[in-house]
C-alpha positions in Angstrom: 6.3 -5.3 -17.2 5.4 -6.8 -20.4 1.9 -7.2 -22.0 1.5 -9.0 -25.0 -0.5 -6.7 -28.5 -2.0 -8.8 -31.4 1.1 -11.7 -30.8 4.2 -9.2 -30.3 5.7 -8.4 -26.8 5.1 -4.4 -25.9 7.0 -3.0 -22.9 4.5 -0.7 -20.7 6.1 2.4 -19.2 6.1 2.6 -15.2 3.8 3.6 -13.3 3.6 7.3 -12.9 4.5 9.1 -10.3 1.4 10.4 -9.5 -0.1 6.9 -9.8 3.0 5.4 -7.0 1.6 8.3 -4.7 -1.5 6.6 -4.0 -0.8 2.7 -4.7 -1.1 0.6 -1.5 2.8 -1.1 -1.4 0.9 -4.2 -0.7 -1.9 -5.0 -2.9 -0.2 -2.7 -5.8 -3.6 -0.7 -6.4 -5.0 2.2 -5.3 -5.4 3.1 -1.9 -8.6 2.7 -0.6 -9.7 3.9 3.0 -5.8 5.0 3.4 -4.3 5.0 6.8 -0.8 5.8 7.5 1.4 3.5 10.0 3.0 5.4 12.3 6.6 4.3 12.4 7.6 5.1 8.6 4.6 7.3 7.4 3.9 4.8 4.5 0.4 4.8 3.3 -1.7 1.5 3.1 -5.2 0.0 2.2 -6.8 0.0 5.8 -7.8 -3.6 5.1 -4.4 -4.4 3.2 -2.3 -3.8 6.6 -5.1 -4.6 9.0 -4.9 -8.3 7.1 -1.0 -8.1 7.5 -1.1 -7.2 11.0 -3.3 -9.1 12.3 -3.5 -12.5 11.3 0.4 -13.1 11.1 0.7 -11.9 14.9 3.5 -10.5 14.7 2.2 -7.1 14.5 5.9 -5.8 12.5 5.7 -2.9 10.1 5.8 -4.5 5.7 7.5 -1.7 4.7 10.5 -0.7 7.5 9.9 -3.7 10.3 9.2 -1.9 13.6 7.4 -3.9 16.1 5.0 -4.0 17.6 3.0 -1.8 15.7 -0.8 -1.8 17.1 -3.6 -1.7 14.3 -5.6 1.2 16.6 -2.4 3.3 16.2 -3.0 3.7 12.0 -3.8 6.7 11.3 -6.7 7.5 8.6 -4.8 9.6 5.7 -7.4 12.4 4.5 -5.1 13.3 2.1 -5.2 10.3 -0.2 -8.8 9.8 0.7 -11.7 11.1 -2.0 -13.2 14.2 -0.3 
């Protein structure tokens, strides 16, 4: 990633691992209202994988492609979730 300072080209480090802990894979921010899919464990956005899901049909896991995956199986992830 490369971000541009006063007219010179500055490399920014990666993201942290914290930070990667709680990023949604699909929208690259942080989770919000996490839910975990049940085939791989990844955490999403419950609206990021809901809108994947859903209006493609095809009801097939972004991250490792199992099918069908039902959106009332995600599970909500209290772990990533503000208290």
């Amino acid at each position: 990633m490369v971000a541009k300072q006063q007219g010179a080209a500055q490399t920014l480090p990666p993201p942290s691992a914290e930070f990667q802990m709680f990023q949604c894979p699909l929208c690259k921010g942080y989770l919000k209202e996490a839910v975990i899919i049940p085939c791989c464990q990844l955490s999403f956005c419950d609206s990021c994988i809901r809108d994947k899901l859903v209006p493609e049909g095809n009801f097939q896991c972004p991250n490792c492609r199992a099918s069908p995956i039902s959106p009332d199986t995600l599970i909500p992830n209290r772990c990533a979730r503000p208290l």
